[in-house]
Kinemage of the C-alpha trace (Angstrom):
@kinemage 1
@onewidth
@group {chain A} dominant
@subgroup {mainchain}
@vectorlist {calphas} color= white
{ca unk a 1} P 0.000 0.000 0.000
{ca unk a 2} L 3.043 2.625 1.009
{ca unk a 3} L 3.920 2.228 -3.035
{ca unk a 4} L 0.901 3.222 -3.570
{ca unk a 5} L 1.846 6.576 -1.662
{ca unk a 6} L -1.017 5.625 1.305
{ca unk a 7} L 0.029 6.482 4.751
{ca unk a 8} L -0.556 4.347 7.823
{ca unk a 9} L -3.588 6.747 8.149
{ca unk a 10} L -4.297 6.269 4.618
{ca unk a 11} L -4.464 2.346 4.950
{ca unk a 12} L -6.782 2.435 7.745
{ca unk a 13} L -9.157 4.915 6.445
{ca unk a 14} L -9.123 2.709 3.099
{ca unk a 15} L -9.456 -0.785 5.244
{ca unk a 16} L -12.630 1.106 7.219
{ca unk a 17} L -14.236 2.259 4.110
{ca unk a 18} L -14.090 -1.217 2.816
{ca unk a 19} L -15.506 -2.941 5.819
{ca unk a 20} L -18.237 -0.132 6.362
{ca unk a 21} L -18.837 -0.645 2.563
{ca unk a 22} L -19.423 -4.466 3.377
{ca unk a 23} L -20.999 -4.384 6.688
{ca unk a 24} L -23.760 -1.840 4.940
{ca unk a 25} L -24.882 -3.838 2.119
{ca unk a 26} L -25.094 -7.070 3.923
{ca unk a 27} L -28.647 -6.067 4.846
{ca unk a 28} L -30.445 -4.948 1.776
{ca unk a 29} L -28.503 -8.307 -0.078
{ca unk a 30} L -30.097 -11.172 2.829
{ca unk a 31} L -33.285 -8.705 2.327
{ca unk a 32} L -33.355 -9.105 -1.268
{ca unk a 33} L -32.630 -12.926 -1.027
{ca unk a 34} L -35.916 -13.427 0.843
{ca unk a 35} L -37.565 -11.951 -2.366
{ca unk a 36} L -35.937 -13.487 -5.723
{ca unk a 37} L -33.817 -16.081 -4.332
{ca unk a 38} L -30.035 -16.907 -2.472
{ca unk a 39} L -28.034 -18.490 -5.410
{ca unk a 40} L -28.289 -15.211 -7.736
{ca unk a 41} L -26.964 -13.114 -5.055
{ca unk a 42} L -24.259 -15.460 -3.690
{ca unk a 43} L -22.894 -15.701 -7.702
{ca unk a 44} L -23.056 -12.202 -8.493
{ca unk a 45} L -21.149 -11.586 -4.772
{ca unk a 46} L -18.086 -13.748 -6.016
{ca unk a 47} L -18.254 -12.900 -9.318
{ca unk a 48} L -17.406 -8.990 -7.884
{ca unk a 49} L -14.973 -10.143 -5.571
{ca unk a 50} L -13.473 -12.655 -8.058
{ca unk a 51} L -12.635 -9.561 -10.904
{ca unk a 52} L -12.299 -6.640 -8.995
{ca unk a 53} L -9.131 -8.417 -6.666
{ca unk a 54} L -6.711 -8.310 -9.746
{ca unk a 55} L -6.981 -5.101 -10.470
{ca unk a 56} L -5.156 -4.230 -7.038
{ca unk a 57} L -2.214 -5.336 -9.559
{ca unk a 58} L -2.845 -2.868 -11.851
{ca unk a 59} L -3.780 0.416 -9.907
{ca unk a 60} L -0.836 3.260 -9.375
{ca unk a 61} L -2.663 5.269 -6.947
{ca unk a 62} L -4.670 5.515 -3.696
{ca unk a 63} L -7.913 6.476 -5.733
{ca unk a 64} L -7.747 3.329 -7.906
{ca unk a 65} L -6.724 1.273 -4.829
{ca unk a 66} L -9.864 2.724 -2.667
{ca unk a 67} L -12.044 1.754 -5.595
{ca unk a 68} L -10.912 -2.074 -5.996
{ca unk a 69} L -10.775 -2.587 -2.614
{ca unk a 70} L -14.354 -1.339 -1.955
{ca unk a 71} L -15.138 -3.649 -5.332
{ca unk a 72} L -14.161 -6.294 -3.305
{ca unk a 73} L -15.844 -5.762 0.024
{ca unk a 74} L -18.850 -4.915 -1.427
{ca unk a 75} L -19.117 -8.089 -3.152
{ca unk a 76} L -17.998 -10.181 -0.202
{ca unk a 77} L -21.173 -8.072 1.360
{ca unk a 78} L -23.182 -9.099 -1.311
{ca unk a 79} L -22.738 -12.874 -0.670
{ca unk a 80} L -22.209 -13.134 2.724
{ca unk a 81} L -25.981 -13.374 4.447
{ca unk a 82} L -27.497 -15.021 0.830
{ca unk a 83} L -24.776 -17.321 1.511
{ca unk a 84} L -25.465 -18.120 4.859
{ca unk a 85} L -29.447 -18.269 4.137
{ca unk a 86} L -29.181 -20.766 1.060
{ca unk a 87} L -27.258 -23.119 3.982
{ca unk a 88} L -29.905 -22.734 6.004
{ca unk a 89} L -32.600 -23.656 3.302
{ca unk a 90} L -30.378 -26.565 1.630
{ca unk a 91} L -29.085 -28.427 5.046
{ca unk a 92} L -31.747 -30.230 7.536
{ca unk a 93} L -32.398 -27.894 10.925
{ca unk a 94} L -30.751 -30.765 13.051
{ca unk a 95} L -27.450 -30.449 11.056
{ca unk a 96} L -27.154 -26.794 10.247
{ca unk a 97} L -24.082 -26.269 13.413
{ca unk a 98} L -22.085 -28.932 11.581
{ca unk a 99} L -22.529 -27.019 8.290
{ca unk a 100} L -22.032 -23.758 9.347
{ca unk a 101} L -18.812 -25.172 11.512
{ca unk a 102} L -17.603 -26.584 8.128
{ca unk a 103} L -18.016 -23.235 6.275
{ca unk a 104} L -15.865 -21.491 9.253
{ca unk a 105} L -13.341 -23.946 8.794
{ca unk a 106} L -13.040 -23.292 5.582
{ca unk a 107} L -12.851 -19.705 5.627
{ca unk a 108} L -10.200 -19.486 7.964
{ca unk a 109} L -8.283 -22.337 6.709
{ca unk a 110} L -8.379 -20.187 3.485
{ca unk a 111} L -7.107 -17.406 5.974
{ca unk a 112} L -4.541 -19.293 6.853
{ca unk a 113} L -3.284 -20.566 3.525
{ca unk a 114} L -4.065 -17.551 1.190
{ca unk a 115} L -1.002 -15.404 3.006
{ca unk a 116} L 0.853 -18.657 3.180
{ca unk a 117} L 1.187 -19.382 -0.677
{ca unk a 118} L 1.673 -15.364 -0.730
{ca unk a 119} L 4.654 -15.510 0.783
{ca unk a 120} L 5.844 -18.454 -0.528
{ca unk a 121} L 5.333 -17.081 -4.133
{ca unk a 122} L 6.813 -14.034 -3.086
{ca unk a 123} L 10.087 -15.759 -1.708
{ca unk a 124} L 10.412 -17.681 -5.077
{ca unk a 125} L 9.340 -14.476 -7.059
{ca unk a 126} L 10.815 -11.642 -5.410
{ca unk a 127} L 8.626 -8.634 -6.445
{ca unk a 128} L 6.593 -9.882 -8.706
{ca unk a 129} L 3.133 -8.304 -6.053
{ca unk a 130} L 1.593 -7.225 -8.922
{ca unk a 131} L 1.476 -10.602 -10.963
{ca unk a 132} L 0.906 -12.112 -7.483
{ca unk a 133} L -2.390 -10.190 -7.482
{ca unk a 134} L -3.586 -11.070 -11.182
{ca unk a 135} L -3.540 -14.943 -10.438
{ca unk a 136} L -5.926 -13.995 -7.268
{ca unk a 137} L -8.693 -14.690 -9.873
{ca unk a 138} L -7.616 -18.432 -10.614
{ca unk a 139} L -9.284 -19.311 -6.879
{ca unk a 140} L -12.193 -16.659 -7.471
{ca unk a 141} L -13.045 -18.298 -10.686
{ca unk a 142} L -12.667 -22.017 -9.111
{ca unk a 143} L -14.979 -20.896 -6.193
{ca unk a 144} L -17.776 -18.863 -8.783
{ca unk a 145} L -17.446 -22.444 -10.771
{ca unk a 146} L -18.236 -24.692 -8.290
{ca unk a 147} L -21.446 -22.366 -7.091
{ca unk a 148} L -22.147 -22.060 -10.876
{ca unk a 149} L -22.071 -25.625 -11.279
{ca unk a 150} L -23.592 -27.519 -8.395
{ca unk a 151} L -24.887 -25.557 -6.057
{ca unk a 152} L -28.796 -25.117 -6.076
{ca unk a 153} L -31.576 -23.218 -5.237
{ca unk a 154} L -34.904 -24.163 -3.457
{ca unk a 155} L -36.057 -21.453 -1.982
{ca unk a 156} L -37.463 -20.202 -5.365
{ca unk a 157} L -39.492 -23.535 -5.751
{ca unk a 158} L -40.590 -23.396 -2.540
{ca unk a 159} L -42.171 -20.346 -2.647
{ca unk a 160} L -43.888 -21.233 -6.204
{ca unk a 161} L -45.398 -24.594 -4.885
{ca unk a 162} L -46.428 -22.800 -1.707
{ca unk a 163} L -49.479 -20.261 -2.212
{ca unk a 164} L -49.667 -19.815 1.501
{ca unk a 165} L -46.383 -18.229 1.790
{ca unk a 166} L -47.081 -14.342 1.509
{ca unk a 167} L -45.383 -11.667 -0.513
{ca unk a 168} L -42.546 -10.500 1.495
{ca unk a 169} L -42.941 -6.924 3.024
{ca unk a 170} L -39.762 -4.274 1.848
{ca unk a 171} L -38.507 -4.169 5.249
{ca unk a 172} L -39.384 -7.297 7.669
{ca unk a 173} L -39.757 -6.884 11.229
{ca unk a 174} L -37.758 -8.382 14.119
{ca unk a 175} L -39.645 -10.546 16.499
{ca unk a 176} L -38.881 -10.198 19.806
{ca unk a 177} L -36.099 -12.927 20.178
{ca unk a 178} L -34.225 -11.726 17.617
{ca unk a 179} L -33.835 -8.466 18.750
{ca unk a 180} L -32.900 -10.037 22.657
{ca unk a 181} L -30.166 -12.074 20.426
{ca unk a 182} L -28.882 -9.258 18.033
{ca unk a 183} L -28.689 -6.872 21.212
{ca unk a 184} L -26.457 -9.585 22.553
{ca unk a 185} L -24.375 -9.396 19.487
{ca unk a 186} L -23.995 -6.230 20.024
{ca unk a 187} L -22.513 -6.108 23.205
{ca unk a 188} L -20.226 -8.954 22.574
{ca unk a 189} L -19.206 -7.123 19.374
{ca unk a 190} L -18.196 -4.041 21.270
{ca unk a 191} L -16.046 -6.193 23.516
{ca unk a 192} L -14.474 -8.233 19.754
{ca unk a 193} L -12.049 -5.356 18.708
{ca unk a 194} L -9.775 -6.207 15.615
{ca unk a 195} L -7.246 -9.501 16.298
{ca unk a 196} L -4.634 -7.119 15.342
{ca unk a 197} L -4.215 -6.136 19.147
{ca unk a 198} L -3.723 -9.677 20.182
{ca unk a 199} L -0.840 -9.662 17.372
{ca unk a 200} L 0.313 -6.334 19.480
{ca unk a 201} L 0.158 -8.406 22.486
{ca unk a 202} L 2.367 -10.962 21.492
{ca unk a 203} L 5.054 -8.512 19.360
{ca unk a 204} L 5.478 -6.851 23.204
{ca unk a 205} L 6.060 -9.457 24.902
{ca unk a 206} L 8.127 -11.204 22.540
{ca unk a 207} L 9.919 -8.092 22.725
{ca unk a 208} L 10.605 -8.175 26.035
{ca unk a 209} L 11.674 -11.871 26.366
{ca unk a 210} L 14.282 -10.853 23.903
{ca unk a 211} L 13.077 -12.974 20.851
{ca unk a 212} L 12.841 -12.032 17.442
{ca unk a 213} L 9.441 -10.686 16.283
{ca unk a 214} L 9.753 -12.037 12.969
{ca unk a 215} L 7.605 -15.063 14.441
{ca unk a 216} L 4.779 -12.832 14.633
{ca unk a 217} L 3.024 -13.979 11.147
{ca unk a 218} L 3.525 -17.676 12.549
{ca unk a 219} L 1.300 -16.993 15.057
{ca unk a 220} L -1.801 -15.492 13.021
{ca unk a 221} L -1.023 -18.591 11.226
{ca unk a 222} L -2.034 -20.612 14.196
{ca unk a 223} L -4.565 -18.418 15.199
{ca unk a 224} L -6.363 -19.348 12.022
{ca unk a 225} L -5.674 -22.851 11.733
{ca unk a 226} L -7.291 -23.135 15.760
{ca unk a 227} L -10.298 -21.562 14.726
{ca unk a 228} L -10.267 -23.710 11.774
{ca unk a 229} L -9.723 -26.835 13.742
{ca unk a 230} L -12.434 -26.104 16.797
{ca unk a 231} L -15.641 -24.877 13.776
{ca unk a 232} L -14.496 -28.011 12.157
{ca unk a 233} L -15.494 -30.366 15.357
{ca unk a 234} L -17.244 -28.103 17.588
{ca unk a 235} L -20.351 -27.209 14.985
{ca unk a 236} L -21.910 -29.987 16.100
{ca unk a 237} L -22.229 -28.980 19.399
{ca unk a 238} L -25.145 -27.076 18.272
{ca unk a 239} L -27.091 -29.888 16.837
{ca unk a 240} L -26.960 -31.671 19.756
{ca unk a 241} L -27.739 -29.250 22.335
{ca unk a 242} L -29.720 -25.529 22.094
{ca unk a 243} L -27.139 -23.067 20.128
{ca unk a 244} L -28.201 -20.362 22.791
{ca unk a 245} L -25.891 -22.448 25.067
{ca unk a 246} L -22.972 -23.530 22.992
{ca unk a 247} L -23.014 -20.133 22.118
{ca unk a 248} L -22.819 -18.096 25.786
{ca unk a 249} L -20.316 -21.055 26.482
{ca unk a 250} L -18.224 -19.741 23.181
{ca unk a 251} L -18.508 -15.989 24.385
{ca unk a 252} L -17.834 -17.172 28.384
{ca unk a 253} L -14.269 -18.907 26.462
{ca unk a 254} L -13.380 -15.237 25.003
{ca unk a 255} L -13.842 -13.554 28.063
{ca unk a 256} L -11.684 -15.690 30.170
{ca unk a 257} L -8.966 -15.382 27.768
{ca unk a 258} L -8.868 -12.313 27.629
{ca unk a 259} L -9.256 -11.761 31.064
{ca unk a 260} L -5.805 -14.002 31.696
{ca unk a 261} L -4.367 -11.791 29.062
{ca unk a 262} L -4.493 -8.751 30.761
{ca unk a 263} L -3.251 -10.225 34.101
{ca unk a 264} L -0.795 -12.471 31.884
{ca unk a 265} L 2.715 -11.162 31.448
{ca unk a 266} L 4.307 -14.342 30.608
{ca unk a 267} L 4.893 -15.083 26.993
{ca unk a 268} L 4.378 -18.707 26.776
{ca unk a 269} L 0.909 -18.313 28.865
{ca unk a 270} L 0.124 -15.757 26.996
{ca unk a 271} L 0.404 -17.497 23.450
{ca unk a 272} L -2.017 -20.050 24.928
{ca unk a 273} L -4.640 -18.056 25.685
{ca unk a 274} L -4.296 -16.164 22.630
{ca unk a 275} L -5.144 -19.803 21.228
{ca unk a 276} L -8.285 -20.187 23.132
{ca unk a 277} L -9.230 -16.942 21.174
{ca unk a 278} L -9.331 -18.927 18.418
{ca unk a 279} L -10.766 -21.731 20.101
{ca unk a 280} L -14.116 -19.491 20.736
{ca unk a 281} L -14.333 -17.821 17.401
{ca unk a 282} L -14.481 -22.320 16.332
{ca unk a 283} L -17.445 -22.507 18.650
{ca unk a 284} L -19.079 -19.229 18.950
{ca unk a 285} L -19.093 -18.896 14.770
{ca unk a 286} L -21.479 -21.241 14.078
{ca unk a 287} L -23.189 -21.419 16.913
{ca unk a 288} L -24.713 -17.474 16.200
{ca unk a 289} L -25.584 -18.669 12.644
{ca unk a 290} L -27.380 -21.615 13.809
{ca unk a 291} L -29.167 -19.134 16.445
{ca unk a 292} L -30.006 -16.369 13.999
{ca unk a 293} L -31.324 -19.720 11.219
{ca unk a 294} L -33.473 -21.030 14.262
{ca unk a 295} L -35.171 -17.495 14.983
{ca unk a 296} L -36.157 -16.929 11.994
{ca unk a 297} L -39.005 -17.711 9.436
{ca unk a 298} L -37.770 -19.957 6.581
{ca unk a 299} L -39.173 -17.268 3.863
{ca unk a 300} L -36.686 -14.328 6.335
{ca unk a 301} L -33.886 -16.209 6.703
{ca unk a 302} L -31.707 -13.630 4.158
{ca unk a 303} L -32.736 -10.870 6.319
{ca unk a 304} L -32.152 -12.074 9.541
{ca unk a 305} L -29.000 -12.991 8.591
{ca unk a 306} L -28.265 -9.239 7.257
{ca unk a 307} L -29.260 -8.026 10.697
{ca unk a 308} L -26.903 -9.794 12.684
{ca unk a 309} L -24.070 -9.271 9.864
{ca unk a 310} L -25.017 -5.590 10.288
{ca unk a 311} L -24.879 -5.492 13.586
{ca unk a 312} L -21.327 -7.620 13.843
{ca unk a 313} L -19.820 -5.007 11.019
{ca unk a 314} L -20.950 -1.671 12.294
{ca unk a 315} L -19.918 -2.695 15.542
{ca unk a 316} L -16.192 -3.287 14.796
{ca unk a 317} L -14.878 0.088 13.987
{ca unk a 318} L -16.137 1.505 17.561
{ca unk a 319} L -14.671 -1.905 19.285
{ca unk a 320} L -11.378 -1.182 17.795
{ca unk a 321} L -11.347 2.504 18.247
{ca unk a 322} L -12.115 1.813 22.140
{ca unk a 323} L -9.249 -0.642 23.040
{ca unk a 324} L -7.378 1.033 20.748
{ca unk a 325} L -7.303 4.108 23.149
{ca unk a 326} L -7.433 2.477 26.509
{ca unk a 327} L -4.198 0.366 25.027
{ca unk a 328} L -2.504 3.991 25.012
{ca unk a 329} L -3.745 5.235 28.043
{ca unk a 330} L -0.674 4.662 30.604
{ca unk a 331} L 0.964 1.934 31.999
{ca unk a 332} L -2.049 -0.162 32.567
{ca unk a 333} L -3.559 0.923 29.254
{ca unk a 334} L -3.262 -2.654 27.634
{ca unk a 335} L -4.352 -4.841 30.774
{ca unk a 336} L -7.549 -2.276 30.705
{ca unk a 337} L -7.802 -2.400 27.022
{ca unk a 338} L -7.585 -6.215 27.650
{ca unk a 339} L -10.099 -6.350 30.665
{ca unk a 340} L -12.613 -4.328 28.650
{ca unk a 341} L -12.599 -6.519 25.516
{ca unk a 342} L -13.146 -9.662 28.497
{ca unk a 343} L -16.185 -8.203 30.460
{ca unk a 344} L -18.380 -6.864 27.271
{ca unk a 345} L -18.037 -10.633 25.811
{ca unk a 346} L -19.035 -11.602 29.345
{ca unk a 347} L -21.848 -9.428 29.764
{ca unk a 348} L -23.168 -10.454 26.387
{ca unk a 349} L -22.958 -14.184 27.495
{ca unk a 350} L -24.777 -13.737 30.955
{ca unk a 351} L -27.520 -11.494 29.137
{ca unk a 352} L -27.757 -14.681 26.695
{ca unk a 353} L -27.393 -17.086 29.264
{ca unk a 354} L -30.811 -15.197 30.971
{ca unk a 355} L -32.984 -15.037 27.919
{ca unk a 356} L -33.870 -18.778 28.228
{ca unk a 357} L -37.607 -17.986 28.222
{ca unk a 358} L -36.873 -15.413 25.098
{ca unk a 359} L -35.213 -16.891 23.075
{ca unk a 360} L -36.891 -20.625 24.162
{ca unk a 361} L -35.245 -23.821 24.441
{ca unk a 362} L -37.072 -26.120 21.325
{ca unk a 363} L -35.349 -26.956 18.937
């Protein structure tokens, strides 16, 4: 981005543009899904993010790199609660937790390899970022072809063999539990501020253990292969019991760790409960999908799942702008910063923990 003449400032005004841009159009996208259909949504969501990534290789300046990186967010927006509605319609209601844990997994498994094979490329092609950035749309296209090719539709048919079903209204309303559950959301996402501070966390204290920091990248790596690893075999958690529960017990996880990180001043400790960060994202992730899928109406599934992606993206500019200035204020800046990002999390989970006659327990 510097060669693009962007400033530190400059990069994170571009990276919260983008992520407003996607967190924004997430609702009007699972809205419009409830009305003509998932699949066309989800295809024309990859299909933006497939062909607007390569251009990143092409751009000479900030303007051009704004506008392909927006490209690209919107179109993950596009996708992201169609996506998560069509799994909802496609997969049986007793096995959407190991479905949505085996979508996590793959997204940050794909996390985990994408800057992997980046720097590998890079080492073998010293820069050659540009061409690296061109053959981004060799996955895109594999990903739009699969969709293309085998993935189906039946909400559409649904809706045309069912006369009972009724037109859906422009902008749905939220029943009671779901606004008890995306108020929860909201408080945990206030606590979630951007990973990058736990990457700050570890850079100090490697620091002052006298160890290199160029290990730092190794351990996002493992980050994102434990989140991987826990959505892979902790999905199911939610099939078996209420996802209310898995969930709070997901969100209880986060607090704790972070609540030993900011008493923690040990490295090796503190590497291990960065881990069991990742080990709640695994259960937490699709534990809130298979919440927000069993609180809503099969014919609102889209928009209830634009709601709580709404909610979850709006939320995590203020999250990071908060620790972000308790982390600077004074010597017990981070442990606050720390303790702040544990009690929201734990707040939310109590709250959710309480709303057993809101939110029900029936499957």
């Amino acid at each position: 981005m510097r060669e693009l003449g962007l400033t530190s400032v400059g990069v994170g005004l571009l990276d919260g543009l983008a992520s407003a841009t996607a967190a924004i159009v997430r609702l009007p996208a699972g809205m419009l899904s409830d009305r003509m259909g998932r699949r066309p949504l989800v295809i024309v969501g990859y299909a933006l993010a497939t062909l607007s990534r390569p251009f990143m290789g092409m751009v000479t300046g900030p303007f051009g790199a704004s506008i392909v990186r927006v490209a690209d967010r919107f179109g993950k927006g596009v996708r992201s609660a169609p996506r998560d509605a069509l799994v909802a319609d496609l997969v049986p209601s007793d096995m959407r937790g190991r479905a949505f844990g085996h979508i996590r997994a793959m997204d940050h498994a794909g996390a985990a390899a994408g800057p992997l094979v980046a720097m590998l490329f890079l080492w073998w092609f010293p820069g050659r970022e540009r061409a690296l950035f061109m053959l981004t749309i060799l996955p895109g296209l594999a990903a739009l072809a699969v969709v293309v090719r085998f993935v189906h539709d039946p909400y559409p048919v649904r809706r045309a063999l069912r006369a009972d079903i009724p037109a859906q209204p422009l902008w749905p309303s939220l029943t009671g539990p779901q606004k008890t559950l995306l108020g929860c959301v909201a408080l945990y996402s206030l606590g979630a501020s951007s990973e990058q501070f736990l990457l700050m966390r570890a850079t100090d204290l490697l620091k002052s253990d006298g160890m290199t920091t160029a290990v730092v990248p190794l351990i996002w790596l493992a980050v994102s292969l434990t989140k991987s690893l826990s959505a892979r075999y902790t999905g199911r958690l939610s099939d078996r019991m209420h996802p209310r529960i898995v969930l709070a017990f997901g969100w209880l996880i986060f607090a704790a760790a972070y609540a030993g990180l900011s008493l923690s001043t040990d490295l090796w400790t503190s590497l291990g409960l960065i881990m069991l960060v990742g080990i709640s994202y695994g259960i937490s992730e699709p534990a809130e999908r298979s919440l927000v899928s069993l609180l809503s109406q099969p014919d609102q599934q889209g928009s209830a799942f634009g709601w709580y992606m709404l909610v979850q993206g709006l939320l995590a500019l203020p999250a990071s702008v908060l620790t972000g200035w308790l982390w600077h204020q004074g010597n017990d800046g981070v442990s606050i910063a720390l303790a702040v990002s544990a009690g929201l999390p734990f707040a939310a989970a109590v709250v959710l923990w309480s709303t057993r006659s809101t939110l029900g327990m029936q499957k």
